[in-house]
C-alpha positions as CSV (number, residue, x, y, z in Angstrom):
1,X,151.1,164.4,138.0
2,X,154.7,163.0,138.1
3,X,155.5,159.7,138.9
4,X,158.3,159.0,141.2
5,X,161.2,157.0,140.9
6,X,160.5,154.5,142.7
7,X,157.2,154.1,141.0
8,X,158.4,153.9,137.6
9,X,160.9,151.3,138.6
10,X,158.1,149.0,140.3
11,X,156.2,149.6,137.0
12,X,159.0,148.7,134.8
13,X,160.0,145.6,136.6
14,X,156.2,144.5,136.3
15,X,156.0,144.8,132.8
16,X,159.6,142.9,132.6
17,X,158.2,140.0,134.5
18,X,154.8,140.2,132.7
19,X,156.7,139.9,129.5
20,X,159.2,137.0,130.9
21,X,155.7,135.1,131.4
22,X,154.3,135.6,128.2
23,X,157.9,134.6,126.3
24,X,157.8,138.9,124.9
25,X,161.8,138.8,124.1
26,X,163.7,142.3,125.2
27,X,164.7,143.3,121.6
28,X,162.1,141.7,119.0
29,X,163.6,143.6,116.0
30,X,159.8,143.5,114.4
31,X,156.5,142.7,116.3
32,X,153.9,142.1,114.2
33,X,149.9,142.6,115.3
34,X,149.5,138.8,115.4
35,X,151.9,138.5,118.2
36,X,154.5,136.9,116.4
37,X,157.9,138.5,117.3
38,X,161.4,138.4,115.4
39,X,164.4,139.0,117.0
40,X,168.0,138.6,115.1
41,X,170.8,136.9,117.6
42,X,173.5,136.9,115.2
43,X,173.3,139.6,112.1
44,X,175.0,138.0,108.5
45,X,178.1,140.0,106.5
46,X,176.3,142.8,105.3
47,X,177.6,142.3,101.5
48,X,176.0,138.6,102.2
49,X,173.1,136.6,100.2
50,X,169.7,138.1,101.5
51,X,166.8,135.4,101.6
52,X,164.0,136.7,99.0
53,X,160.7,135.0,98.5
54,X,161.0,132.1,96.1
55,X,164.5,131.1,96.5
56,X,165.7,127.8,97.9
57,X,167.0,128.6,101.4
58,X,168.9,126.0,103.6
59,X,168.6,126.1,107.6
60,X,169.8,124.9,110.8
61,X,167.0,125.2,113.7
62,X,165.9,124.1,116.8
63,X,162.9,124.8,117.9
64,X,160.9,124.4,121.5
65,X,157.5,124.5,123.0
66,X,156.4,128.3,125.2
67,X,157.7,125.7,128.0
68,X,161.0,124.7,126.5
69,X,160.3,121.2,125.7
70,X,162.0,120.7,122.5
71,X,159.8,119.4,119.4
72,X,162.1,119.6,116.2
73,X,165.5,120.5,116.5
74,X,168.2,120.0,113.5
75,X,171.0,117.6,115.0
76,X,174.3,118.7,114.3
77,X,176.9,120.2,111.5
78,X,175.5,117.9,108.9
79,X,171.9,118.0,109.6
80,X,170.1,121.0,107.9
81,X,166.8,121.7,105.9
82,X,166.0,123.2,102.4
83,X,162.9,124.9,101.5
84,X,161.6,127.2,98.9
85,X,160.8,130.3,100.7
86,X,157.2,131.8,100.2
87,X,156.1,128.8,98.4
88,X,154.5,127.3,101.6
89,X,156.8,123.8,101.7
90,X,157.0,125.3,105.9
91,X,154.8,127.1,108.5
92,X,153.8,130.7,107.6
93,X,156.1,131.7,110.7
94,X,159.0,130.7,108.7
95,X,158.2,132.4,105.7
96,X,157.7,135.5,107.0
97,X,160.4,135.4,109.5
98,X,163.0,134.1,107.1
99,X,162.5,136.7,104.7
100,X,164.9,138.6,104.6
101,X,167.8,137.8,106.4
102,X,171.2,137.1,105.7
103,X,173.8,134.2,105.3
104,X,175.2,133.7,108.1
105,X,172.6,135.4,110.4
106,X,170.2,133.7,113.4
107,X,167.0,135.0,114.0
108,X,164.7,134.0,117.2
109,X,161.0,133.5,115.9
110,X,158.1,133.5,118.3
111,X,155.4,131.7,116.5
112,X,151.8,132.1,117.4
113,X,149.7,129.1,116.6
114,X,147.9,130.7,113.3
115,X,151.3,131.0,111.6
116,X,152.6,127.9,113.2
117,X,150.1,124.4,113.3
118,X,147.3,125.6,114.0
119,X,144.8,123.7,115.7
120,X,146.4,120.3,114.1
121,X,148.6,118.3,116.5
122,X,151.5,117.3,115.6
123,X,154.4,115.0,116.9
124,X,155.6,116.4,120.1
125,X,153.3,119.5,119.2
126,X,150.3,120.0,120.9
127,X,147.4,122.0,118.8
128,X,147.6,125.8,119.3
129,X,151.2,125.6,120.5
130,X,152.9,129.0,120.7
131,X,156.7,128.1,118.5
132,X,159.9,129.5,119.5
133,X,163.0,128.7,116.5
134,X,166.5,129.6,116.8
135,X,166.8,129.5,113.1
136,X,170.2,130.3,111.5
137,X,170.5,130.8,107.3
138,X,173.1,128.8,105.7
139,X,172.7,129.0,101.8
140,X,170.5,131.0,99.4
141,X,170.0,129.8,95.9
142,X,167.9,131.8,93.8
143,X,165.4,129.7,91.7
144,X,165.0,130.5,88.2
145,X,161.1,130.6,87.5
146,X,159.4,128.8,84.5
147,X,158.4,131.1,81.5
């Protein structure tokens, strides 16, 4: 049976405001079964450092509520954070959603509460909070490991 135009279009713009409830972004760049989506804004110079696990990484993020109250934002050029990635010094979001990108690149994370707090509170957090971070990669240092 074939659907007519106007039906697909009605279906389409259900899903679209379905997913504009739910915070589903239009081009998640990976989707992963726990919900958690990645999306890059702004892709790095290709021949730049790529974030591997275990090196130092340095960040500038802000990051929101599902609702868009902001709970722990970076403030400005000089503010920034550094973090061993995959060593879990952050929330499992992070880690997984880091990995991999580029200097010089921003990536949206949408954060389900298992990779995010959890069912802890936190500051400005409330437990089983959904996490969106605009989170853009600055430096990469690789860390030499112990013998």
């Amino acid at each position: 049976m074939l659907k007519t135009e106007a039906e697909n279009d009605v279906k389409q713009q259900d899903q679209e405001t379905q997913n504009e409830q739910v915070g589903v972004w239009h081009n998640p760049i990976e989707s992963h079964d726990n919900g958690m989506t990645i999306e890059d804004l702004v892709e790095g110079n290709t021949n730049a450092e790529v974030a591997s696990q275990g090196n130092q990484v340095c960040v500038r993020y802000h990051g929101e509520l599902m609702n868009g109250d902001i709970v722990d934002p970076t403030d400005g050029e000089d503010d920034t954070y550094t973090f061993r990635l995959g060593a879990g010094e952050v929330i499992r979001g992070w880690d997984i959603g880091i990995l991999g990108m580029r200097v010089g690149s921003t990536r949206r994370l949408r954060i389900p509460p298992a990779l995010g707090f959890g069912d802890v509170a936190k500051p400005n957090i409330p437990a089983n909070s959904w996490l969106l971070y605009d989170v853009e990669l600055l430096k990469v240092k690789r860390v030499k490991r112990a013998p």
